[in-house]
Predicted model as a PDB file, atoms N, CA, C, CB and O in Angstrom, pLDDT in the B-factor column:
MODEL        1                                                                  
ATOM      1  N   UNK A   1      37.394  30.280  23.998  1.00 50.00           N  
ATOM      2  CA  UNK A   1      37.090  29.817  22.656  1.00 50.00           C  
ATOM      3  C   UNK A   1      37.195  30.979  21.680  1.00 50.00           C  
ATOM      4  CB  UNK A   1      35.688  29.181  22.599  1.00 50.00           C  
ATOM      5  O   UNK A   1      36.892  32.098  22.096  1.00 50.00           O  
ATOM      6  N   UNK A   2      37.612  30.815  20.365  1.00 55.00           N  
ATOM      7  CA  UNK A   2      37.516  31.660  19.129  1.00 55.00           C  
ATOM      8  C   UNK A   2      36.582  31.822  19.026  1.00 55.00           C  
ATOM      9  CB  UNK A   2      37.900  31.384  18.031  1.00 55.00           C  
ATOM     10  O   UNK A   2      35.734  31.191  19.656  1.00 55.00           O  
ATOM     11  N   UNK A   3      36.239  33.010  17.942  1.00 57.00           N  
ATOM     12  CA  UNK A   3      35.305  33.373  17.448  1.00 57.00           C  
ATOM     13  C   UNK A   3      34.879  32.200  16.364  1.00 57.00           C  
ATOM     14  CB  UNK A   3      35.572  34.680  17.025  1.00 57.00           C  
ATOM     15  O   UNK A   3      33.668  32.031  16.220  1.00 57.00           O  
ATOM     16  N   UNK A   4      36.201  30.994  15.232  1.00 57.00           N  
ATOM     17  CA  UNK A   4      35.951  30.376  14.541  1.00 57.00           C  
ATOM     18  C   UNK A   4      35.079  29.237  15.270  1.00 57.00           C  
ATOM     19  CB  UNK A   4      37.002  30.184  13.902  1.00 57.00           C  
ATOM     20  O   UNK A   4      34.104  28.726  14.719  1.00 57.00           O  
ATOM     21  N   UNK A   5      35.476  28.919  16.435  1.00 59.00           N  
ATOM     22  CA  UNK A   5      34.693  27.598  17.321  1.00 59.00           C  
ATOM     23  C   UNK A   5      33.354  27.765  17.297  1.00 59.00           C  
ATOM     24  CB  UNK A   5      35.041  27.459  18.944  1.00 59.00           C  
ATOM     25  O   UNK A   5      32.721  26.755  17.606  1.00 59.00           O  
ATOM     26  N   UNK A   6      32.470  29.116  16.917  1.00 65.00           N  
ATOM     27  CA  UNK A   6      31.206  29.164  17.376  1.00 65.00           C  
ATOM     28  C   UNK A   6      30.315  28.992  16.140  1.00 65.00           C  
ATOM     29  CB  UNK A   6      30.957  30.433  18.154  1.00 65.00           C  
ATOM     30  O   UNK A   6      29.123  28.686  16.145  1.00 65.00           O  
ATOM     31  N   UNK A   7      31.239  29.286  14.885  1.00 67.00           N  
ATOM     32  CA  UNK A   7      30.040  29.649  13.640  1.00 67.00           C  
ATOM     33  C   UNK A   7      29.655  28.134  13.232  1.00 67.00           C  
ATOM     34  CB  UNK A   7      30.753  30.679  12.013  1.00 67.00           C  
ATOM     35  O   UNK A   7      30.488  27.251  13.437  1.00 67.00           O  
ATOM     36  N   UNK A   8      28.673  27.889  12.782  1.00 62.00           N  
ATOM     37  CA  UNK A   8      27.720  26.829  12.373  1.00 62.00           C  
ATOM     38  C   UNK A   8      28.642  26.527  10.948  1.00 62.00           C  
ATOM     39  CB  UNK A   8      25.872  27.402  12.174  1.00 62.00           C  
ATOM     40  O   UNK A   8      29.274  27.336  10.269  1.00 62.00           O  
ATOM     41  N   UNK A   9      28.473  25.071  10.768  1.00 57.00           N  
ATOM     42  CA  UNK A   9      28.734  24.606  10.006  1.00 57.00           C  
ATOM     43  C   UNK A   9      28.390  25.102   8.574  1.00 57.00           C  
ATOM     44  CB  UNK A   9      28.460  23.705  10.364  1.00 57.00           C  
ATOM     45  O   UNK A   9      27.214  24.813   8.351  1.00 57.00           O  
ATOM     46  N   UNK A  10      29.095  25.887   7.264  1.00 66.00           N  
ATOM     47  CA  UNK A  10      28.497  25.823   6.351  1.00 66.00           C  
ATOM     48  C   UNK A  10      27.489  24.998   5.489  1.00 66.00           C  
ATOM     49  CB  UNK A  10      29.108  25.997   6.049  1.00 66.00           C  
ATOM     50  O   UNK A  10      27.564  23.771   5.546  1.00 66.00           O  
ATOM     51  N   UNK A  11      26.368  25.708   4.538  1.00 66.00           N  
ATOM     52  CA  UNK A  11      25.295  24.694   3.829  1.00 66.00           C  
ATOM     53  C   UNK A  11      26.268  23.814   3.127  1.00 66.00           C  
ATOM     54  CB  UNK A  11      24.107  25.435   2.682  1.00 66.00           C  
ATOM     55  O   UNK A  11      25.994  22.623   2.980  1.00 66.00           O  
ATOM     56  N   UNK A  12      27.737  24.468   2.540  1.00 71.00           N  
ATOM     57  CA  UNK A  12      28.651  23.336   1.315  1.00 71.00           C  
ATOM     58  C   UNK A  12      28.487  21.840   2.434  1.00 71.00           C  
ATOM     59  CB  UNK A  12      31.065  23.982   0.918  1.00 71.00           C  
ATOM     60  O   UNK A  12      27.874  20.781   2.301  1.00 71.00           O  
ATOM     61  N   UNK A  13      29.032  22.189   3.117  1.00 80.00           N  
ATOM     62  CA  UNK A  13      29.496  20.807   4.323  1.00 80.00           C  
ATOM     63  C   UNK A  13      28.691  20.252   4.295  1.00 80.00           C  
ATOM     64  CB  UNK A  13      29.782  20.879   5.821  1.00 80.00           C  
ATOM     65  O   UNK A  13      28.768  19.225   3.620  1.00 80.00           O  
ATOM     66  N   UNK A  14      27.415  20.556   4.992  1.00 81.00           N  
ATOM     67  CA  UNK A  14      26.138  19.572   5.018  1.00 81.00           C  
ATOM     68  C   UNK A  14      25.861  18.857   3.674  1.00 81.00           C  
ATOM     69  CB  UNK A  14      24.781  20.403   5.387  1.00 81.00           C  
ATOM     70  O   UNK A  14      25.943  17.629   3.695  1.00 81.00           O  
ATOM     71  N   UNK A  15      25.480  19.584   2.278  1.00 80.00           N  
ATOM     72  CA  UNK A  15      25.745  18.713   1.390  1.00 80.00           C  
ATOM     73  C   UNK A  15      26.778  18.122   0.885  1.00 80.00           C  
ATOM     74  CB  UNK A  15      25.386  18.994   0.726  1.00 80.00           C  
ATOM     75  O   UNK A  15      26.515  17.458  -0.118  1.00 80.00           O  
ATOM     76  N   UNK A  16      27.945  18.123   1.243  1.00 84.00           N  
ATOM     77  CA  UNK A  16      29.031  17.367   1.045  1.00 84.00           C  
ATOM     78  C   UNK A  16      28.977  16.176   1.770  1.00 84.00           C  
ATOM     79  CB  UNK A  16      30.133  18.034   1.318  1.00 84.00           C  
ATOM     80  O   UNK A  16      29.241  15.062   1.317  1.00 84.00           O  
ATOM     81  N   UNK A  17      28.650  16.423   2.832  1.00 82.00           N  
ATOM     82  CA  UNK A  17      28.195  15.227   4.051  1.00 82.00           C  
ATOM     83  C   UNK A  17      27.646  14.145   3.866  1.00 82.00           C  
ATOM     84  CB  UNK A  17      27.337  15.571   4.940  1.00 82.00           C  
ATOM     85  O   UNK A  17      27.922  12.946   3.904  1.00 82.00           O  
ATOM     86  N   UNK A  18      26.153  15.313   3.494  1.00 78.00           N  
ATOM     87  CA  UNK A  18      24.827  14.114   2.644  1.00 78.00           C  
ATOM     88  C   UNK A  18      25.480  13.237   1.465  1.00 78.00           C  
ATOM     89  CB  UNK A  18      23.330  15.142   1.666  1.00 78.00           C  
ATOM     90  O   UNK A  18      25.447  12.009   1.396  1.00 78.00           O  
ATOM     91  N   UNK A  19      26.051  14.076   0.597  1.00 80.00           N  
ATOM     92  CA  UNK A  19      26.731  12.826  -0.908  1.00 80.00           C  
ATOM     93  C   UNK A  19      27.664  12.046  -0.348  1.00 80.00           C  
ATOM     94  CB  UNK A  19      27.706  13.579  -2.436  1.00 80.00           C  
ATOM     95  O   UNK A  19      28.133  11.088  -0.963  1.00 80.00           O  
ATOM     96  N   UNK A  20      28.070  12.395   0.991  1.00 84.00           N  
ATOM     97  CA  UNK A  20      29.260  10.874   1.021  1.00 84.00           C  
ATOM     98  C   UNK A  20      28.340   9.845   1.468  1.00 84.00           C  
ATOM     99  CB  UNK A  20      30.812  10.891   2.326  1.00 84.00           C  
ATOM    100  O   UNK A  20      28.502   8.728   0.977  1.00 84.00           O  
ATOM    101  N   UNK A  21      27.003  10.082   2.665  1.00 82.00           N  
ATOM    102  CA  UNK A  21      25.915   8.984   3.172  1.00 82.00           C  
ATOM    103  C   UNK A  21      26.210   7.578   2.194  1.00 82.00           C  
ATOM    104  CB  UNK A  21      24.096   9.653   2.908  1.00 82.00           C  
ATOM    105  O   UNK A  21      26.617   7.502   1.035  1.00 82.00           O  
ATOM    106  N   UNK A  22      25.912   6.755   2.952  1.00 85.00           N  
ATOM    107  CA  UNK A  22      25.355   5.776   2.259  1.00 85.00           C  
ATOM    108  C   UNK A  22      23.752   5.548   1.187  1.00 85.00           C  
ATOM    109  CB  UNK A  22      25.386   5.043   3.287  1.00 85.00           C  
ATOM    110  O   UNK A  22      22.709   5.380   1.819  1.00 85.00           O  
ATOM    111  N   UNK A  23      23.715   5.555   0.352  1.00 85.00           N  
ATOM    112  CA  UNK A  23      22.674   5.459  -0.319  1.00 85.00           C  
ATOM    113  C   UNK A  23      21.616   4.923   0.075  1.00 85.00           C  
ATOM    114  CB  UNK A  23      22.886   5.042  -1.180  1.00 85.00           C  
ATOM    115  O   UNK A  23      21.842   3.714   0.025  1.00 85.00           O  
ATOM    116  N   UNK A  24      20.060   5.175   0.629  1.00 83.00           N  
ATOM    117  CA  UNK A  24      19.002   4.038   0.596  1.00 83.00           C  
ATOM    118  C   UNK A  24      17.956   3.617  -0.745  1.00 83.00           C  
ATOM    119  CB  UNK A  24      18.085   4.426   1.737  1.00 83.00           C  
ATOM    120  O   UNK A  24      17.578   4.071  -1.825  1.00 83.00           O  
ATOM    121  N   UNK A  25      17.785   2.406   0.154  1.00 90.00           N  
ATOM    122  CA  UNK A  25      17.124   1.995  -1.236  1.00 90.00           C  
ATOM    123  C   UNK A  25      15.728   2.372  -1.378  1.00 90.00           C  
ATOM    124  CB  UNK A  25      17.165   0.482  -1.469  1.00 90.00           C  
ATOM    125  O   UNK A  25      15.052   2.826  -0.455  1.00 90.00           O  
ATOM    126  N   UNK A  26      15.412   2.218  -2.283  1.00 90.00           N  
ATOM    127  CA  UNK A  26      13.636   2.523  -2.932  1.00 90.00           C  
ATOM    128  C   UNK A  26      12.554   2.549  -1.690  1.00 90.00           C  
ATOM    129  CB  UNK A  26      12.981   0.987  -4.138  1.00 90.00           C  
ATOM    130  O   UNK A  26      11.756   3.478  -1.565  1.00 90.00           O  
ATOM    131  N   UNK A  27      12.602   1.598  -0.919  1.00 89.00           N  
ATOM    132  CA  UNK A  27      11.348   1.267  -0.027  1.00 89.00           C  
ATOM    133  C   UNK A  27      11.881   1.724   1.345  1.00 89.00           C  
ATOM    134  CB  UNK A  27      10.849  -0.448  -0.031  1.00 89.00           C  
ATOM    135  O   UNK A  27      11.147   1.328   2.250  1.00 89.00           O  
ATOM    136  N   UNK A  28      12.958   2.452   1.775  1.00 91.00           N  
ATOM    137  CA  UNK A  28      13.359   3.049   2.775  1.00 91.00           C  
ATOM    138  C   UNK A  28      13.556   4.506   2.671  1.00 91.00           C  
ATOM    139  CB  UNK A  28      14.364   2.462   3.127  1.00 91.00           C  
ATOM    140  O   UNK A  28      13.851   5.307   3.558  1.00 91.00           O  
ATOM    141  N   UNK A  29      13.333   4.696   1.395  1.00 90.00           N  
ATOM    142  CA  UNK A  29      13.589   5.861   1.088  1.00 90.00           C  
ATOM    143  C   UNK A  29      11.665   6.183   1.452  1.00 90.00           C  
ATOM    144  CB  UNK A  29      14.469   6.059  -0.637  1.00 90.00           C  
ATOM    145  O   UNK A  29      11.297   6.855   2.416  1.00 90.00           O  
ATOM    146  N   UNK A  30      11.007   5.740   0.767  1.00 89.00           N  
ATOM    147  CA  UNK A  30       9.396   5.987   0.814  1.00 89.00           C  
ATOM    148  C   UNK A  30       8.905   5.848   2.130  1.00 89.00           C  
ATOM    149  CB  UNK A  30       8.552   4.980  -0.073  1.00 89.00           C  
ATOM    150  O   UNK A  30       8.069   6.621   2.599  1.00 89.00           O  
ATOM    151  N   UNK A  31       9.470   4.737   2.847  1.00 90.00           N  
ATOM    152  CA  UNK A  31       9.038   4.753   4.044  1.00 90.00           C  
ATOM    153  C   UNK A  31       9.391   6.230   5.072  1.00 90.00           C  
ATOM    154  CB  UNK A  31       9.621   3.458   4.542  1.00 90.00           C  
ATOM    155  O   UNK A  31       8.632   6.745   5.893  1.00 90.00           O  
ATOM    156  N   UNK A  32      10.816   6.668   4.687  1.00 90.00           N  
ATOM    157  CA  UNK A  32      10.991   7.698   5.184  1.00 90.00           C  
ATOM    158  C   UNK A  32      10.051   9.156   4.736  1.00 90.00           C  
ATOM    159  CB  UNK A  32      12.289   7.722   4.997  1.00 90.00           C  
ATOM    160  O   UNK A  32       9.722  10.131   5.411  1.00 90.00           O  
ATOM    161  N   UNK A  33       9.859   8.879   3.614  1.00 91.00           N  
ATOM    162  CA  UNK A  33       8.919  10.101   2.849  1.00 91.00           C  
ATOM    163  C   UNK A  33       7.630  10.364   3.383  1.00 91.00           C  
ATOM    164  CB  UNK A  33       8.584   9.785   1.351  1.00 91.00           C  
ATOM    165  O   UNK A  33       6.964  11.399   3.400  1.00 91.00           O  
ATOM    166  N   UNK A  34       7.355   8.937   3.923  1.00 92.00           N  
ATOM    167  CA  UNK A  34       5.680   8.821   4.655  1.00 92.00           C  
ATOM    168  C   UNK A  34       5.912   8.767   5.489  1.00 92.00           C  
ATOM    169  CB  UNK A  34       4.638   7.870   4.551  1.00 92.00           C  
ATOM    170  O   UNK A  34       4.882   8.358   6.024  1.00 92.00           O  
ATOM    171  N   UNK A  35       6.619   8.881   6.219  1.00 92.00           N  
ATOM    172  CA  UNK A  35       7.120   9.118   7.759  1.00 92.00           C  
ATOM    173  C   UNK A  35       7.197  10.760   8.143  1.00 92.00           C  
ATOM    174  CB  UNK A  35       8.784   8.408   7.957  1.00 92.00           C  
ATOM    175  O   UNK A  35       6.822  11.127   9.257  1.00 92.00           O  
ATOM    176  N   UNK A  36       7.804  11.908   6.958  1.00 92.00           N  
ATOM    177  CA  UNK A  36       8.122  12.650   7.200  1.00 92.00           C  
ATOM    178  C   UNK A  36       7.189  13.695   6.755  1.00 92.00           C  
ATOM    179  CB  UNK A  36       9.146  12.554   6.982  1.00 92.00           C  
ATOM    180  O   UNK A  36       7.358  14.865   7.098  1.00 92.00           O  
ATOM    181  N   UNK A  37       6.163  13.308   5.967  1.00 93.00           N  
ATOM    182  CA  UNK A  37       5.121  13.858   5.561  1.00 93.00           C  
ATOM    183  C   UNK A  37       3.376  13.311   5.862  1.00 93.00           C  
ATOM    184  CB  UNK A  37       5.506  13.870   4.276  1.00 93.00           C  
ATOM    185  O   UNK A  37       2.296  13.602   5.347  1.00 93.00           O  
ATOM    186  N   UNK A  38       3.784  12.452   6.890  1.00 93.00           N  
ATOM    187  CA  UNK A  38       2.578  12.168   7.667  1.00 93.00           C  
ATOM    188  C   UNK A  38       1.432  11.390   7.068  1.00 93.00           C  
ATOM    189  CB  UNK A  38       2.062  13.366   8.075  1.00 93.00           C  
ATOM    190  O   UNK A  38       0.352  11.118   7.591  1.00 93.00           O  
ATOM    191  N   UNK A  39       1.994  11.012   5.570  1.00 92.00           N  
ATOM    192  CA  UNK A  39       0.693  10.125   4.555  1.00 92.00           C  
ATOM    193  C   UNK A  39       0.832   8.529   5.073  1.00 92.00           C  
ATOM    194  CB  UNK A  39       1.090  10.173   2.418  1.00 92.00           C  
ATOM    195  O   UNK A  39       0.865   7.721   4.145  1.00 92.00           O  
ATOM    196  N   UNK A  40       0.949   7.764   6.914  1.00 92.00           N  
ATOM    197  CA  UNK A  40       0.622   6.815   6.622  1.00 92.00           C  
ATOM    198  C   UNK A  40      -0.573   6.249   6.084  1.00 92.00           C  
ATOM    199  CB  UNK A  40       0.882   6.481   7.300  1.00 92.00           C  
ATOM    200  O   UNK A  40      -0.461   5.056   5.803  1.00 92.00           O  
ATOM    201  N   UNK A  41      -1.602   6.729   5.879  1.00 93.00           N  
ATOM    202  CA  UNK A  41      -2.805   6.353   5.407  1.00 93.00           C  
ATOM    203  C   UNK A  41      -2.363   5.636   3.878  1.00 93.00           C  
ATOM    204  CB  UNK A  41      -3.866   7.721   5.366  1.00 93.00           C  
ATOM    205  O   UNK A  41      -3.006   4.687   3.430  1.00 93.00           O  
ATOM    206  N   UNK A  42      -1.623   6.007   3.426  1.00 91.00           N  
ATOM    207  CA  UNK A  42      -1.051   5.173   2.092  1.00 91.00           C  
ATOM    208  C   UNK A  42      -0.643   4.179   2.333  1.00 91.00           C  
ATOM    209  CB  UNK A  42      -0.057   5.634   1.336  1.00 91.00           C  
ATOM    210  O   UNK A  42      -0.836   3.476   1.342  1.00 91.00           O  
ATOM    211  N   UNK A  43      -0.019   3.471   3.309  1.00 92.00           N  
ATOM    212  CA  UNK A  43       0.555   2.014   3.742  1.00 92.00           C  
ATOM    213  C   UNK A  43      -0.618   0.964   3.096  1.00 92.00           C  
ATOM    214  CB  UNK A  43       0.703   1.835   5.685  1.00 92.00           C  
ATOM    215  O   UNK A  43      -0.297   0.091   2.289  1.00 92.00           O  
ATOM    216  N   UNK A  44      -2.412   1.213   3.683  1.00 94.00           N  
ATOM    217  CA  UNK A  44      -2.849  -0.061   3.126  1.00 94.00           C  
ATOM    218  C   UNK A  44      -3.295   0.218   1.821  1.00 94.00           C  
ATOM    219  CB  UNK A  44      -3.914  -0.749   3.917  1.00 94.00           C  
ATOM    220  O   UNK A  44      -3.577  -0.816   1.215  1.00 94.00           O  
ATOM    221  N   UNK A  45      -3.412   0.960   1.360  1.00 94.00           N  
ATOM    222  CA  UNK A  45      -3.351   1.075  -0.246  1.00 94.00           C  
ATOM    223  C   UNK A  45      -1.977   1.032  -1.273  1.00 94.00           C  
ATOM    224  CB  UNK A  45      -3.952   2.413  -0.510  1.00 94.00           C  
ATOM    225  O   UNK A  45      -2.076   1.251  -2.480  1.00 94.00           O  
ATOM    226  N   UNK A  46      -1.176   0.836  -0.854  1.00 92.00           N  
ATOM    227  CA  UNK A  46       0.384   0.208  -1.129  1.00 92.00           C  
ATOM    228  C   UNK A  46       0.058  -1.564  -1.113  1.00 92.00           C  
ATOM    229  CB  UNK A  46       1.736   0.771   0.436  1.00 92.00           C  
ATOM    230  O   UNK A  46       0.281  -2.336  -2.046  1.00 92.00           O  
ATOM    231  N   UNK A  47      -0.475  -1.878   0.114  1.00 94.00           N  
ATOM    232  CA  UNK A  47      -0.289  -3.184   0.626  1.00 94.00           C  
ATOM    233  C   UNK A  47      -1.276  -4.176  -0.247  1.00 94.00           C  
ATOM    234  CB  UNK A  47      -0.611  -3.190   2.248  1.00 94.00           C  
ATOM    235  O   UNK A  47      -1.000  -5.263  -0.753  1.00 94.00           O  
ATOM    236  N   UNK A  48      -2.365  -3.535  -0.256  1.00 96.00           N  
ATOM    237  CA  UNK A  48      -3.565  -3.869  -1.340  1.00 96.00           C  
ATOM    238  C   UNK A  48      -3.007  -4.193  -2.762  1.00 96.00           C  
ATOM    239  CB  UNK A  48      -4.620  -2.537  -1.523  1.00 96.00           C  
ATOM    240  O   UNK A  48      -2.994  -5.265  -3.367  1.00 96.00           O  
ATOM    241  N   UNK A  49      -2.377  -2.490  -3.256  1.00 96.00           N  
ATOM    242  CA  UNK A  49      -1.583  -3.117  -4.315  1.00 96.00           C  
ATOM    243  C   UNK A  49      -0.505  -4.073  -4.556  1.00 96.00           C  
ATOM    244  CB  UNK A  49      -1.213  -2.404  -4.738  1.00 96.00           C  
ATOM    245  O   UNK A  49      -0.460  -4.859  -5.502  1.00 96.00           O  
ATOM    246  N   UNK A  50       0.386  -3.940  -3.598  1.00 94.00           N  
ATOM    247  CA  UNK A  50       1.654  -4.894  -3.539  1.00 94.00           C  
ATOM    248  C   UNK A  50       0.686  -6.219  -4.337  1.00 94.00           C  
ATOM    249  CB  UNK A  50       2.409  -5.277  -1.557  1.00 94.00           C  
ATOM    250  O   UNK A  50       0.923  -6.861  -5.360  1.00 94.00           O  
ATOM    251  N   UNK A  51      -0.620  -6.282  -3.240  1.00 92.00           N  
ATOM    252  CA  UNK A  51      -0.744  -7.986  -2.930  1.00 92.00           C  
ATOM    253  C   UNK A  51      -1.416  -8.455  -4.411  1.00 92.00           C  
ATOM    254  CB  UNK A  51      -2.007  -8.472  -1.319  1.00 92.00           C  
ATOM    255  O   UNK A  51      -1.205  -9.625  -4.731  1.00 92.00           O  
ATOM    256  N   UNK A  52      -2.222  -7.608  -5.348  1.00 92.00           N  
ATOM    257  CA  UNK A  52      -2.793  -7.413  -6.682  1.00 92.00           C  
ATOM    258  C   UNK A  52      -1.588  -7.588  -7.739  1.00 92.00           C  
ATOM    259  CB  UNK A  52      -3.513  -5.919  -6.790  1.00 92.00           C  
ATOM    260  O   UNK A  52      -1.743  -7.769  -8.947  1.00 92.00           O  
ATOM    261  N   UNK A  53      -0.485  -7.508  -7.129  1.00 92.00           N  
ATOM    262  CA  UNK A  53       0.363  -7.442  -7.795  1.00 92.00           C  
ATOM    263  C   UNK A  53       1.105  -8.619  -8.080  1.00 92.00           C  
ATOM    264  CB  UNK A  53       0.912  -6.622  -7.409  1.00 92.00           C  
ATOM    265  O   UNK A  53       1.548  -9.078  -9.133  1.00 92.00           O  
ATOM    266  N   UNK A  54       1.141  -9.024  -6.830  1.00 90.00           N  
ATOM    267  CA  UNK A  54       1.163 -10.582  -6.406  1.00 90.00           C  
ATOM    268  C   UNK A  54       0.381 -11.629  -7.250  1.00 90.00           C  
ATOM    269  CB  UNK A  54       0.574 -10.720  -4.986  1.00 90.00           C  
ATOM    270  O   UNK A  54       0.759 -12.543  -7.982  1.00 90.00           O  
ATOM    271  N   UNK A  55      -0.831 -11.174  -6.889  1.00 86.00           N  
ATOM    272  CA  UNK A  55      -1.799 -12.359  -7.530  1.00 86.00           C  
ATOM    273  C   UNK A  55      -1.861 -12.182  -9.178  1.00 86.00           C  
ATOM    274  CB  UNK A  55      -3.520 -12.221  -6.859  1.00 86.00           C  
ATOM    275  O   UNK A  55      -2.227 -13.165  -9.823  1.00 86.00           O  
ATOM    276  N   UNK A  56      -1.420 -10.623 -10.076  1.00 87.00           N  
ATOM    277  CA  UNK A  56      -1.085 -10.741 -11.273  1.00 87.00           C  
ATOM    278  C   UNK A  56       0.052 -11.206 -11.487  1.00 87.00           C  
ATOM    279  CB  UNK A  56      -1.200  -9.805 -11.826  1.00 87.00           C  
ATOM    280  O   UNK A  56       0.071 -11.252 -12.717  1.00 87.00           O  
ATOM    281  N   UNK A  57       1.182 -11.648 -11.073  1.00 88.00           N  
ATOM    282  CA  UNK A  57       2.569 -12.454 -11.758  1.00 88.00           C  
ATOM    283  C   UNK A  57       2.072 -13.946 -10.982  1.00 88.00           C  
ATOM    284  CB  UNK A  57       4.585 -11.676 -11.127  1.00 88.00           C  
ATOM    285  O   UNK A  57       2.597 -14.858 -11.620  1.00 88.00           O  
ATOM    286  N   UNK A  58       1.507 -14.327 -10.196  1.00 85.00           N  
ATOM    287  CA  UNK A  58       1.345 -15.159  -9.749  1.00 85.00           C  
ATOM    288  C   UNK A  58       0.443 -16.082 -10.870  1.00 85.00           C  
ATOM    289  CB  UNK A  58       0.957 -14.793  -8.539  1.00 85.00           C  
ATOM    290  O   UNK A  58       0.593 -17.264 -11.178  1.00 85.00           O  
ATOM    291  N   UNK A  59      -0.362 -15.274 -11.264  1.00 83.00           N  
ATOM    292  CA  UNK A  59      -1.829 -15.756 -12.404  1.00 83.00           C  
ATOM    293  C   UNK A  59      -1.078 -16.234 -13.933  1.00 83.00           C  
ATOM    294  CB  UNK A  59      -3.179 -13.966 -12.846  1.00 83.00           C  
ATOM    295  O   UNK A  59      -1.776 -16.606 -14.876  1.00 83.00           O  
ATOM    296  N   UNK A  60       0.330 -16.169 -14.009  1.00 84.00           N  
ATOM    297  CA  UNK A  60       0.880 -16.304 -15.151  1.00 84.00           C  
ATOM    298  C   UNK A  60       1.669 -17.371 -15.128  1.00 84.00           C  
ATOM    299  CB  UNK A  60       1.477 -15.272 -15.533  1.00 84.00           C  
ATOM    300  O   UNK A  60       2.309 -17.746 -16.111  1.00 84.00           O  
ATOM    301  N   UNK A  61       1.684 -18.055 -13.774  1.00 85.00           N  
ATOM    302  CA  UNK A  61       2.534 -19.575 -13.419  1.00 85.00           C  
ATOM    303  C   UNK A  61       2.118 -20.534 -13.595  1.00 85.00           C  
ATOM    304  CB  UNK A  61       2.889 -19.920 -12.277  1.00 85.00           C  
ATOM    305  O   UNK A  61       1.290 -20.579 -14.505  1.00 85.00           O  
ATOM    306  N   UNK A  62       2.350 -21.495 -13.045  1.00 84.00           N  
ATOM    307  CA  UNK A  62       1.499 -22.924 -13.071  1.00 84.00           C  
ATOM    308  C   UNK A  62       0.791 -22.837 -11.610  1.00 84.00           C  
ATOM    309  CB  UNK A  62       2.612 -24.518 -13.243  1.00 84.00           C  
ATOM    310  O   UNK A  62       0.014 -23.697 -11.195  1.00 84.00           O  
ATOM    311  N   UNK A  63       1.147 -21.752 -10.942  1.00 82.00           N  
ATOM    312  CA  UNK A  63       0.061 -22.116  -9.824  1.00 82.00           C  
ATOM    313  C   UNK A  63      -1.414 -21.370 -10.027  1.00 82.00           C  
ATOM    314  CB  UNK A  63       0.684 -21.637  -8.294  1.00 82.00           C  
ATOM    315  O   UNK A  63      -2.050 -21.082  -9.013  1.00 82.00           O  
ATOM    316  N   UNK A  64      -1.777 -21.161 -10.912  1.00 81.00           N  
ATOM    317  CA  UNK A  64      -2.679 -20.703 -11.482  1.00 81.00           C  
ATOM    318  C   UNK A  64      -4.222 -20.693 -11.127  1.00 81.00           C  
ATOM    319  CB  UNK A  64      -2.454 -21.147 -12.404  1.00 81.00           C  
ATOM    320  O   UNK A  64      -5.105 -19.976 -10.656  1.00 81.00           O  
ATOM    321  N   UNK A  65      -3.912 -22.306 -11.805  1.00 81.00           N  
ATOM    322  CA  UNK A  65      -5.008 -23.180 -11.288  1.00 81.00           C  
ATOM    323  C   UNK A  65      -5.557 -22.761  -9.818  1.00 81.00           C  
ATOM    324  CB  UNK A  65      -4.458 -24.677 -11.243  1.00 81.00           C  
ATOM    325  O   UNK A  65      -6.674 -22.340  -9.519  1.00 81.00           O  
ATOM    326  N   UNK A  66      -4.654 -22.956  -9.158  1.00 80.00           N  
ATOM    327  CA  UNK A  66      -4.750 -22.889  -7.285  1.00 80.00           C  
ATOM    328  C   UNK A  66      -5.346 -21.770  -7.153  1.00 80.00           C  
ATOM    329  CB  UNK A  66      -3.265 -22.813  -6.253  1.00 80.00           C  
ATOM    330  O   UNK A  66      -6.401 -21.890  -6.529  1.00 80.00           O  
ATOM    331  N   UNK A  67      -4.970 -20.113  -7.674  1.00 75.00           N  
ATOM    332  CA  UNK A  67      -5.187 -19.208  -7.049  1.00 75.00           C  
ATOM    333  C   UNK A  67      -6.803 -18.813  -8.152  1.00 75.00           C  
ATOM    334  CB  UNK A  67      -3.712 -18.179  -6.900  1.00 75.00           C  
ATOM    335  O   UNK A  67      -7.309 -17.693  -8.079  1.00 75.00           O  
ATOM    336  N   UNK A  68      -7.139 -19.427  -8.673  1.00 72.00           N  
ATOM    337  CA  UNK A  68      -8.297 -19.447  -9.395  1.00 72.00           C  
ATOM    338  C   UNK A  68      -9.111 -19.649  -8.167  1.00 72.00           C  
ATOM    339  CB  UNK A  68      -8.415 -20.521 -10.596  1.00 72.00           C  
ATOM    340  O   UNK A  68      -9.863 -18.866  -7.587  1.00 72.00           O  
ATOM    341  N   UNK A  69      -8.713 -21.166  -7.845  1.00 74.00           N  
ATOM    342  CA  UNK A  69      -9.899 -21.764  -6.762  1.00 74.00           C  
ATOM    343  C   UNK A  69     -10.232 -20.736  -5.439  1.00 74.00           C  
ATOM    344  CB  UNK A  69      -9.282 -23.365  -6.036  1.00 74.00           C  
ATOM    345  O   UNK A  69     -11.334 -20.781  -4.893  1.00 74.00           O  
ATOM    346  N   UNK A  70      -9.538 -20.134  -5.147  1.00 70.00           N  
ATOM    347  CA  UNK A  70      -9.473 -19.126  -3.734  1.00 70.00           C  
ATOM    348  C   UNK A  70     -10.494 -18.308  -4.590  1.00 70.00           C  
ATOM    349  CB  UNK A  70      -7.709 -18.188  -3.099  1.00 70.00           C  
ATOM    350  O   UNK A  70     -11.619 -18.239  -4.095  1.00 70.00           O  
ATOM    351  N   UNK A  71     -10.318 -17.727  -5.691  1.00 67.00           N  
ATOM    352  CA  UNK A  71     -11.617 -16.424  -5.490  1.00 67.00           C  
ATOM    353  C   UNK A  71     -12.912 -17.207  -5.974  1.00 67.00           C  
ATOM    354  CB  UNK A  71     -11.378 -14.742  -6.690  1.00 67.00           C  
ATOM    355  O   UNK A  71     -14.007 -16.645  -5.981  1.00 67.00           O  
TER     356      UNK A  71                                                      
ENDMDL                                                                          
END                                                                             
């Protein structure tokens, strides 16, 4: 083998690499972020909100009425 066969890939390449990737989206991207920085403890305080979030566009429909009666 050459001496060229052994050297590591330049940093240009790797980010050249990364910009051709396929793009992820918003909630795969975060999931990866809390994956890679160890904050699952944020999942049920995400989920809490998601669901608050829910029941505020929900509170502006005609199902209204309904989600009144639950609390």
């Amino acid at each position: 083998m050459s001496q060229n066969d052994k050297q590591a890939p330049a940093p240009e390449n790797d980010f050249l690499n990364a910009a051709k990737e396929e793009e992820r989206g918003l909630i795969a991207e975060f999931v990866a972020f809390m994956a890679e920085n160890k904050v699952w403890w944020l999942t049920p305080i995400l989920i809490v909100f998601a669901l608050f979030g829910v029941l505020l566009v929900l509170g502006a429909t005609g199902i209204a009425p309904f989600i009144y009666t639950l609390m």
